[in-house]
C-alpha positions as CSV (number, residue, x, y, z in Angstrom):
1,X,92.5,78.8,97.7
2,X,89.5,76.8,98.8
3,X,88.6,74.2,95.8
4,X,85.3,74.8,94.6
5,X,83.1,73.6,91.4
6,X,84.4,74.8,88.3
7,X,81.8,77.4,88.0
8,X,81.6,81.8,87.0
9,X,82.2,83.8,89.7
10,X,80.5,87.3,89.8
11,X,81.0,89.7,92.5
12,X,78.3,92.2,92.7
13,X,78.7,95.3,94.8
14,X,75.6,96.9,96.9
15,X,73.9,93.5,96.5
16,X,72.2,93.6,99.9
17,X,68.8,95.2,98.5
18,X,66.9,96.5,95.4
19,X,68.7,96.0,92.2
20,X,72.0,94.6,93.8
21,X,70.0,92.2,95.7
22,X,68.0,90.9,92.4
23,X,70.8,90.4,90.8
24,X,72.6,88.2,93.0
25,X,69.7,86.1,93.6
26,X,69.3,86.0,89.6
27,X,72.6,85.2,88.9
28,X,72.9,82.3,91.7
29,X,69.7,80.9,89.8
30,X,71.8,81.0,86.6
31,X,74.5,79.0,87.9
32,X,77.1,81.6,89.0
33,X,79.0,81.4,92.7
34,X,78.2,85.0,93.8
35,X,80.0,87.5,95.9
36,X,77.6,89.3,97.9
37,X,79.1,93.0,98.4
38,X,77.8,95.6,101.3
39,X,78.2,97.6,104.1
40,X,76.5,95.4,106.6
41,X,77.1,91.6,107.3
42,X,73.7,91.1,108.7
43,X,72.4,92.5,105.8
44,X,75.1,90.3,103.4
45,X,74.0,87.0,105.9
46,X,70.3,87.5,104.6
47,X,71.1,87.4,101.0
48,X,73.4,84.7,101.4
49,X,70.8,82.4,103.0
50,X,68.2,83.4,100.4
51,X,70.4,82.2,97.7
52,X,71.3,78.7,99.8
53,X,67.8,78.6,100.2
54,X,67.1,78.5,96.7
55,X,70.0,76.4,95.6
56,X,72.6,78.9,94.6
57,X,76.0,79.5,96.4
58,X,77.6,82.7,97.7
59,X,80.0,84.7,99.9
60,X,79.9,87.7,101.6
61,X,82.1,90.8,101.8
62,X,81.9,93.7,103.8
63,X,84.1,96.5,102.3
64,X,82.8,100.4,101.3
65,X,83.9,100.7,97.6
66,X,84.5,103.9,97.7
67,X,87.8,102.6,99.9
68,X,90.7,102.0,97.8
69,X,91.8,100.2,100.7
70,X,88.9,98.3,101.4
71,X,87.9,97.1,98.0
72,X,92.2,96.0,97.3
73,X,91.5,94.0,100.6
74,X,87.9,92.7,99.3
75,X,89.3,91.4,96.1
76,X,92.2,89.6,97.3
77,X,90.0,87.7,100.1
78,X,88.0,86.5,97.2
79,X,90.9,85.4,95.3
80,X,92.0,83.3,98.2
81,X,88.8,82.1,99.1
82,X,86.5,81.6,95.7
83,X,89.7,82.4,92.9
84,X,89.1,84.9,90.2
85,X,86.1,86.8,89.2
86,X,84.9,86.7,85.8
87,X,81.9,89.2,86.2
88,X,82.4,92.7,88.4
89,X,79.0,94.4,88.1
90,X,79.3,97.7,90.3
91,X,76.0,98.6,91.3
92,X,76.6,100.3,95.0
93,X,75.2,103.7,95.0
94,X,73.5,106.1,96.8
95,X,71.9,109.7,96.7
96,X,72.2,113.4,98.5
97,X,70.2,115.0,96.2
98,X,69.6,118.8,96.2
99,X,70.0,121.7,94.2
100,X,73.8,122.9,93.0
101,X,73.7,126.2,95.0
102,X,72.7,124.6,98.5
103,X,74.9,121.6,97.9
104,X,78.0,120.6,100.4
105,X,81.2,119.4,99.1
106,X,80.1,116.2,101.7
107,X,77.1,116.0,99.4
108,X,78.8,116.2,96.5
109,X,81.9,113.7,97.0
110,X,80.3,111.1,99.1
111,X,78.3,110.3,96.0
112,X,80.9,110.8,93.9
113,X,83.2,108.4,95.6
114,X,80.3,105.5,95.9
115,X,79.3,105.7,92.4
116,X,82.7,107.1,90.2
117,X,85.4,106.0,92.6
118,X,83.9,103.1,93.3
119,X,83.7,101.6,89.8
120,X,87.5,102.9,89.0
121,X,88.8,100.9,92.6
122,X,87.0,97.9,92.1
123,X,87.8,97.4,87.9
124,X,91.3,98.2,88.7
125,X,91.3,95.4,91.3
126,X,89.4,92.5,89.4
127,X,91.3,93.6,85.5
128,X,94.0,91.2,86.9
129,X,91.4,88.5,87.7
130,X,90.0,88.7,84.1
131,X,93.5,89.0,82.3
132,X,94.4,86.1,79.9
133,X,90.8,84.7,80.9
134,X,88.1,87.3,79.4
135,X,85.3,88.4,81.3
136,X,82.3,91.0,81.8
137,X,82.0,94.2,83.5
138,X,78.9,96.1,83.9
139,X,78.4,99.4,85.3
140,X,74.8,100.3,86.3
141,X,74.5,103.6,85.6
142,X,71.1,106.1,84.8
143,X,69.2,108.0,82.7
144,X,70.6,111.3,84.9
145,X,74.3,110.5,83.9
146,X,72.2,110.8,80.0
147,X,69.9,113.3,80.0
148,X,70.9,115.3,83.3
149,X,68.5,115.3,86.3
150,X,67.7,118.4,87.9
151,X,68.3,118.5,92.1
152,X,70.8,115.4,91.2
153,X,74.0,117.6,90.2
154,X,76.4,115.0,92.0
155,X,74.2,111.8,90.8
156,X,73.8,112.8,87.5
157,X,78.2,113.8,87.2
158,X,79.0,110.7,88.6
159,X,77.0,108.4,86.5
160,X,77.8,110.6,83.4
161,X,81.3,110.0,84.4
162,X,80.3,105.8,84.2
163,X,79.6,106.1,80.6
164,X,83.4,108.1,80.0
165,X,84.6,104.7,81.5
166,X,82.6,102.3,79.6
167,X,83.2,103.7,76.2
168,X,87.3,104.0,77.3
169,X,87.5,100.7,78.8
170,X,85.9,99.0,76.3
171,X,88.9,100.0,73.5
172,X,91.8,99.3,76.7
173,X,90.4,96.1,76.8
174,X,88.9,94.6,73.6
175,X,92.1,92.7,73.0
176,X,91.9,90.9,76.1
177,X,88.5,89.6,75.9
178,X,86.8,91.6,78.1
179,X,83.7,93.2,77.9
180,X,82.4,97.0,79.4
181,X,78.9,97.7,79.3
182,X,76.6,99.6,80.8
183,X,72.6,99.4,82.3
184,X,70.6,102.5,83.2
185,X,67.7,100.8,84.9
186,X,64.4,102.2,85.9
187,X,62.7,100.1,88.2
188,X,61.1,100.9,92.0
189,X,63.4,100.1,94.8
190,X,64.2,101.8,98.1
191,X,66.4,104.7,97.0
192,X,63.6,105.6,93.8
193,X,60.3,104.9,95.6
194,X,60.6,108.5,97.6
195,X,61.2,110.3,94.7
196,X,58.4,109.1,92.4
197,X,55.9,109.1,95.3
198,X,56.9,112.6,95.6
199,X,56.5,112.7,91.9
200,X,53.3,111.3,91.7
201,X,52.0,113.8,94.9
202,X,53.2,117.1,92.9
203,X,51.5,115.6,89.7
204,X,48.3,114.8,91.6
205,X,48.2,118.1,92.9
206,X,48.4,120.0,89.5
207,X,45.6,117.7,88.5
208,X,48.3,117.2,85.7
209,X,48.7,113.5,84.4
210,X,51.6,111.2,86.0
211,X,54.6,111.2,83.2
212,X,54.7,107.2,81.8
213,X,58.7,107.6,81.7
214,X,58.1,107.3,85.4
215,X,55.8,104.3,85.3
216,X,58.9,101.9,85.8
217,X,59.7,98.2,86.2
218,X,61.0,96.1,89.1
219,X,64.3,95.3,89.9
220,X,63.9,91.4,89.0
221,X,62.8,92.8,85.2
222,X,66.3,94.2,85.2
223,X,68.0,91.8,86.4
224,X,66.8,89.2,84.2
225,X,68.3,91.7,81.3
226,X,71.7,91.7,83.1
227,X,71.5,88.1,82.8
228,X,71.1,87.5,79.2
229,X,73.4,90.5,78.8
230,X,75.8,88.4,80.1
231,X,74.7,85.2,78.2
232,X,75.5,86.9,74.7
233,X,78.7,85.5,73.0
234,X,79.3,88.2,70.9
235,X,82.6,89.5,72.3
236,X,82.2,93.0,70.4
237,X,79.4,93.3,72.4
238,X,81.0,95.8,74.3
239,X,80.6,99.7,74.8
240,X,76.8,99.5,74.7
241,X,74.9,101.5,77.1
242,X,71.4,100.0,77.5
243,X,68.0,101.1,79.2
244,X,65.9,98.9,80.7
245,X,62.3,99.7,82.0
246,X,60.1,96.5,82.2
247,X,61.0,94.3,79.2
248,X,61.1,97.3,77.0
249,X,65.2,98.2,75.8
250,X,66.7,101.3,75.0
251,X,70.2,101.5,73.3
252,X,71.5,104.7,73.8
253,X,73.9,106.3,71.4
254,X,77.4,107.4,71.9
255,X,77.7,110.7,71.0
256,X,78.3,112.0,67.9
257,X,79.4,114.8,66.6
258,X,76.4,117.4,64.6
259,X,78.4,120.0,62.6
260,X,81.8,121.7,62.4
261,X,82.6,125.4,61.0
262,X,85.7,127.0,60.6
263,X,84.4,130.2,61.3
264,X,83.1,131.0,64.5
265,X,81.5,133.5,64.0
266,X,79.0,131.7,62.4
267,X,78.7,128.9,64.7
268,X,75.7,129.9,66.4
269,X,73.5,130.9,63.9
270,X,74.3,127.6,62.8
271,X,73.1,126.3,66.1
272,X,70.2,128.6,66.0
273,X,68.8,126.7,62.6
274,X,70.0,123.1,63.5
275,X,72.5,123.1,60.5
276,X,74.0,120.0,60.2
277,X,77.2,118.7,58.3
């Protein structure tokens, strides 16, 4: 293992643009050694120097998380080369949107694997890094794994499938000082600039104003949140599923449960009138 300054290690995965990219260069300004994750090393090289540039320190990795085999080979080359990780934030994702009846099973499990897989392959490889030493996990997740997204059938499952993690992993874990939380960001990057300028085209052309829920933030507003996120002591700070658009944060319940009837028959005239209890 190559000796290195006592100092947080925090591998990030898609970090080679938009969010992913913000947030390495945020948390190399706050002190961390970052593990610059994705596909391409040119692409890795860039955000490497950027960080130097600015005083931070980082390695690269080239591995496709939705490889078990990659991301096992990923994590043990930073072990040997930078020792354990104390923060895994998977934010690596893509999209193949379109609606359920004319999607492909291609469409449909390639994002899948990227955004579901992906998060199980790489916590399951950094849990022994962060055992008997604590650490953080975040999961970037979205308002479509919340409220559903229409045309995003795969997106939407597989980011609803990050909060099934969070809130599980954060009970497995709580004993062992490590925390599971995620962020649903809305912010303008590469991969959500062709959808709201689409918006914003279909909006103009109904002469019908331009929804504010799609007036977003950038991806340096979100990962300044991420950052303090991870600054907070509080080690039952864990579970928590948090929006961030701008500086203005949501905290989005767990589910809970409305009303239950022992007779069935009933239960949707109950759900007709919004009965509670």
């Amino acid at each position: 293992m190559v000796n290195r300054p006592a100092r947080k290690m925090a591998l990030i995965t898609g970090a080679t643009r938009g969010i992913g990219r913000s947030l390495a260069l945020q948390l190399a300004q706050s002190g961390y050694l970052v593990a610059v994750n994705g596909l391409r090393p040119d692409a890795i090289e860039l955000v490497i120097e950027e960080i130097h540039t600015r005083g931070g320190e980082a390695l690269g990795y080239c591995a496709d998380v939705a490889d078990a085999t990659q991301v096992a080979a990923m994590m043990k080359a930073i072990a040997e080369e930078a020792g354990p990780v104390d923060v895994l934030i998977h934010n690596a994702g893509m999209v193949r949107d379109r609606k359920c009846k004319q999607m492909t099973e291609e469409e449909w499990q390639s994002v899948l694997n990227v955004h579901l897989n992906g998060a199980f392959y790489c916590i399951r490889e950094v849990l022994p890094h962060m055992s008997g030493r604590g650490g953080d996990i975040v999961l970037m997740t979205s308002t479509a794994g919340l409220q559903g997204s229409a045309g995003q059938v795969n997106y939407s499952a597989a980011k609803a499938g990050m909060l099934g993690m969070v809130w599980t992993l954060a009970e497995e874990l709580k004993g062992e000082r490590i925390r599971v939380n995620a962020v649903a960001p809305a912010a303008l990057t590469d991969m959500t600039s062709p959808v709201i300028e689409h918006l914003q085209a279909k909006h103009a052309l109904r002469n019908e104003p331009f929804p504010e829920f799609w007036n977003v933030g950038t991806s340096e507003e979100v990962a300044r949140f991420v950052d303090l996120l991870l600054k907070q002591p509080d080690a039952h700070l864990t579970g928590e599923i948090f929006g961030i658009n701008g500086t203005a944060v949501t905290l989005w319940q767990k589910p809970v449960k409305r009303w239950t009837t022992d007779d069935p028959a009933l239960a949707f005239g109950r759900w007709r009138s919004g009965g509670e209890g």
